[in-house]
C-alpha positions in Angstrom: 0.0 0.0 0.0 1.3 3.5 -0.6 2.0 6.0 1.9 1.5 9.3 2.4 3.0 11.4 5.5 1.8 14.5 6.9 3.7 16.3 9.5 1.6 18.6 11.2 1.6 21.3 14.2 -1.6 22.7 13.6 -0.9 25.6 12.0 -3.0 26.9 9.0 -0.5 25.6 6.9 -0.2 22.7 7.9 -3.7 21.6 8.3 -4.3 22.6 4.2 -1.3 20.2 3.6 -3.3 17.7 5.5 -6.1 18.2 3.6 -4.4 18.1 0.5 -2.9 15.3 1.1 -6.2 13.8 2.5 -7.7 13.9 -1.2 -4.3 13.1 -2.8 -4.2 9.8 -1.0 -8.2 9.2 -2.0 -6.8 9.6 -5.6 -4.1 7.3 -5.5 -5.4 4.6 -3.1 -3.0 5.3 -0.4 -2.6 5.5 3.5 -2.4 8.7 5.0 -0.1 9.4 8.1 -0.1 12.1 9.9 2.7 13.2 12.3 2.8 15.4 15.1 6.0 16.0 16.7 6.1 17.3 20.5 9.3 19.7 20.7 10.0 20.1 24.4 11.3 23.6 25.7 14.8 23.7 26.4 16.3 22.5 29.6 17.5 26.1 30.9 14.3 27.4 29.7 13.1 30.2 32.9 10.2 28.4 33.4 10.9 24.6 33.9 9.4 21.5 32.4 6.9 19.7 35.2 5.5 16.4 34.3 2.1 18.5 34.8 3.2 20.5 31.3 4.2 17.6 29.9 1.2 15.6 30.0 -1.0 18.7 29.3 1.2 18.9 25.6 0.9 15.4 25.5 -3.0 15.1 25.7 -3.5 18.7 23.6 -1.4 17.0 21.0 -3.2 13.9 20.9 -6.5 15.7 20.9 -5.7 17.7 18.3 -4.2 14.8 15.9 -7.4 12.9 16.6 -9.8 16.1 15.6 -8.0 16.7 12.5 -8.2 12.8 11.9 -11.7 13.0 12.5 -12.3 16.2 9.7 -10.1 14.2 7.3 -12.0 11.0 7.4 -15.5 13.4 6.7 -13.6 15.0 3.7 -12.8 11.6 2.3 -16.3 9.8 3.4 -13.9 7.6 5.3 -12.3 6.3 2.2 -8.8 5.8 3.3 -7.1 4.7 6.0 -5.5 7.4 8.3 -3.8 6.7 11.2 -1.5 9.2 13.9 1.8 9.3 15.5 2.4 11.3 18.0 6.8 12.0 18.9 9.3 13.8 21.2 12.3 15.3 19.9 12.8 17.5 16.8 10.8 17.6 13.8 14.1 16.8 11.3 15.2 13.8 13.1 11.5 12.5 14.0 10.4 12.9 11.2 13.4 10.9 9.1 13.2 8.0 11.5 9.0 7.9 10.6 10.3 7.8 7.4 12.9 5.0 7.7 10.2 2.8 9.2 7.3 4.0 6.6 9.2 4.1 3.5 6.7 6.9 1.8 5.6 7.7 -1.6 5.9 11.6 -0.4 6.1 13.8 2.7 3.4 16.5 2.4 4.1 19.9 4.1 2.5 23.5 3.8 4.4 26.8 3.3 2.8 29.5 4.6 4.5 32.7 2.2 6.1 35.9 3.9 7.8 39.1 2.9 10.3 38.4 5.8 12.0 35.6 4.2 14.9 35.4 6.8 12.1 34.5 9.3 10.3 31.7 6.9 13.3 30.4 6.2 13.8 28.7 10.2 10.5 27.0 9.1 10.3 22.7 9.4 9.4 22.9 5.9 12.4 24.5 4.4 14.8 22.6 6.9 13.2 19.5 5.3 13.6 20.5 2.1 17.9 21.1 3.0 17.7 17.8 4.2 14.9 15.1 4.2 16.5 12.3 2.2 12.7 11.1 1.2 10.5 13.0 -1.4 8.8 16.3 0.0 5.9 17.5 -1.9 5.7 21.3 -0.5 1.8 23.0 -0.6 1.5 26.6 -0.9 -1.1 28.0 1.1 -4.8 27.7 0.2 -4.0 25.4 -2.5 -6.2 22.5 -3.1 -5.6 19.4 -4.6 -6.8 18.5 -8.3 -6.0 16.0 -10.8 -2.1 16.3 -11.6 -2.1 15.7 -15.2 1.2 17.5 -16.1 4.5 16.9 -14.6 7.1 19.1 -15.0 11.0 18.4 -13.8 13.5 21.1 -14.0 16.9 20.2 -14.1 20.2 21.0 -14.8 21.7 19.3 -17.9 25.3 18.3 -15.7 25.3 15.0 -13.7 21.9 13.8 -14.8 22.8 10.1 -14.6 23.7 10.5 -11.0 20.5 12.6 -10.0 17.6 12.2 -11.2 15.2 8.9 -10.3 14.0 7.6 -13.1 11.9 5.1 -11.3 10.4 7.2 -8.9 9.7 9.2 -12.1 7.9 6.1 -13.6 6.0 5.4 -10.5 4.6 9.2 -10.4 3.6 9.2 -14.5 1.8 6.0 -13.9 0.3 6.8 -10.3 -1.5 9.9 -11.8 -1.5 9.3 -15.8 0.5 12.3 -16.6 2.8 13.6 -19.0 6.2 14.6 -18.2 7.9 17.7 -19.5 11.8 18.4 -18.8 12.9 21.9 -19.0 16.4 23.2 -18.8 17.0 26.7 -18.1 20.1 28.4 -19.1 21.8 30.9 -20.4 23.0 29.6 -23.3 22.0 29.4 -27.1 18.9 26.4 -27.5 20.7 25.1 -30.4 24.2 24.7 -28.1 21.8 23.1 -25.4 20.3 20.6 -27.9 23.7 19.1 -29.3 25.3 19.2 -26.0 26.5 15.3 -24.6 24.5 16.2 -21.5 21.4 16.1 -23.5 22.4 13.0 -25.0 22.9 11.6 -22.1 19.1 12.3 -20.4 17.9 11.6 -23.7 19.0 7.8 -23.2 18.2 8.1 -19.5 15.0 9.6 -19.7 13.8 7.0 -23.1 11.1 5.4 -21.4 9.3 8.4 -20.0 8.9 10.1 -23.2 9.2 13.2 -22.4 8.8 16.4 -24.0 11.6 18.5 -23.8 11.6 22.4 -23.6 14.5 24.7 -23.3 14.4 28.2 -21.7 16.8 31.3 -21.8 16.1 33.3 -19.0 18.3 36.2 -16.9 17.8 33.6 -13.8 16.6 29.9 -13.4 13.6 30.7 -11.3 12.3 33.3 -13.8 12.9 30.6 -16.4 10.9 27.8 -14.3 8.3 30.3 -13.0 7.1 31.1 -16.8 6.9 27.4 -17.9 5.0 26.8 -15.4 3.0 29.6 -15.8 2.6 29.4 -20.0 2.2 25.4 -19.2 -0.8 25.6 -16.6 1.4 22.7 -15.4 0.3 20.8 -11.8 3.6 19.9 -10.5 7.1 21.2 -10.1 9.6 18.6 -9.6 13.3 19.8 -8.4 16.2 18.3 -7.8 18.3 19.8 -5.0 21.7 18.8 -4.3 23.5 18.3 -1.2 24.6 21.5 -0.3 25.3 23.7 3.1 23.5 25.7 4.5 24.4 28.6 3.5 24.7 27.5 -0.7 20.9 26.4 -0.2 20.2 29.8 1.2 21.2 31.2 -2.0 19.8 28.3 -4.4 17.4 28.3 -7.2 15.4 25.6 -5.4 15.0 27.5 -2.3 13.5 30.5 -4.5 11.2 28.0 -6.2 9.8 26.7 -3.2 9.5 29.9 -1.4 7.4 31.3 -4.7 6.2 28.5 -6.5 2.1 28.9 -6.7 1.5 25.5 -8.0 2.4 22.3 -5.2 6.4 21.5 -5.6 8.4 18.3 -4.8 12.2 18.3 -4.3 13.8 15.3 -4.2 17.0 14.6 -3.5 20.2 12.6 -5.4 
């Protein structure tokens, strides 16, 4: 059975994920997990943790996984299963380890937008996208889920063969009937982009997809990206973020894309 993961604290944001996700897993026939993780205030904190506050987070947690549950399994006529987890620690490490054990088709977390993007950028959502080793499917706010029936992965033309998952590919064309469409964004002429060996090379990777294949010249890659997917009408952005440092993905295309990206956007990473 596939497996859908929701992490959640309850925040507008999150809860539209949830409900994205809710209908997404309808779609697909899949289970639906959602995740709350219970962060604990640190130990020197001036006011002190009693096993009175603890239990208090513990049961407002729990109450308020089993009320979303509840508003889920109404949206869905009680359709799929869903089922909640409830963890201590911090939301990166809990939530890789519910991974590990879960193995999901795609971790599904909102994005709420903000002109302060120094301040969004400490959100669990971006942290996950640095790091999260399993596919994250990012929702921007208010967006609800419809049928994705064009699939668009942006990439860059240099060390495709390592990076891009051509199964997991497969398994999202076929899960929702879709076309693919590849687009490269550079600065360079089309026709050098067209006879480069890079393009030869996903062209042989890539066979069995058939895709269709666009090139764009734009001043920057997100410009590039943002009008595809804007000309296209296109339901989903796929990226493929490499492992960099902090501080490299602070300045990255993929960062931009997420932070401004109006359609539902996946990184995954090599």
């Amino acid at each position: 059975m596939r497996t859908l993961i929701v992490p959640t604290n309850f925040s507008a944001s999150s809860m539209n994920a949830a409900k994205y996700a809710a209908d997404m897993a309808l779609t697909i026939h899949a289970d639906l997990h959602l995740l709350h993780v219970m962060q604990l205030p640190a130990s020197n904190a001036e006011v002190p943790m009693t096993e009175e506050i603890y239990n208090e987070m513990k049961q407002t947690g729990e109450e308020e996984l089993e009320k979303l549950k509840s508003d889920l399994e109404k949206q869905t006529n009680g359709k799929i299963n869903i089922f909640t987890v409830q963890e201590i620690g911090s939301v990166e490490h809990q939530l890789e380890e519910f991974c590990k054990r879960q193995k999901p088709l795609a971790v599904i977390m909102g994005l709420k937008k903000s002109s302060v993007e120094g301040f969004i950028f400490g959100s669990n959502t971006l942290i996950a996208t640095q790091h999260l080793l399993y596919p994250l499917l990012v929702i921007p706010e208010g967006t609800i889920f419809h049928a994705i029936r064009k699939i668009v992965l942006a990439c860059d033309l240099t060390d495709t063969n390592e990076s891009i998952p051509v199964e997991y590919l497969k398994e999202l064309r076929d899960i929702f009937h879709a076309s693919l469409d590849v687009l490269s964004v550079n600065t360079k002429k089309i026709e050098q982009l067209k006879s480069s060996n890079e393009f030869a090379s996903l062209s042989i990777l890539l066979h069995d997809l058939y895709p269709t294949y666009y090139f764009n010249i734009a001043s920057t890659v997100e410009d590039g990206i943002s009008n595809f997917i804007e000309e296209t009408n296109a339901d989903l952005l796929l990226l493929l973020p490499k492992r960099h440092g902090f501080f490299e993905f602070h300045k990255s295309y993929t960062k931009k894309m997420i932070l401004n990206a109006d359609v539902p956007t996946m990184a995954i990473h090599e």
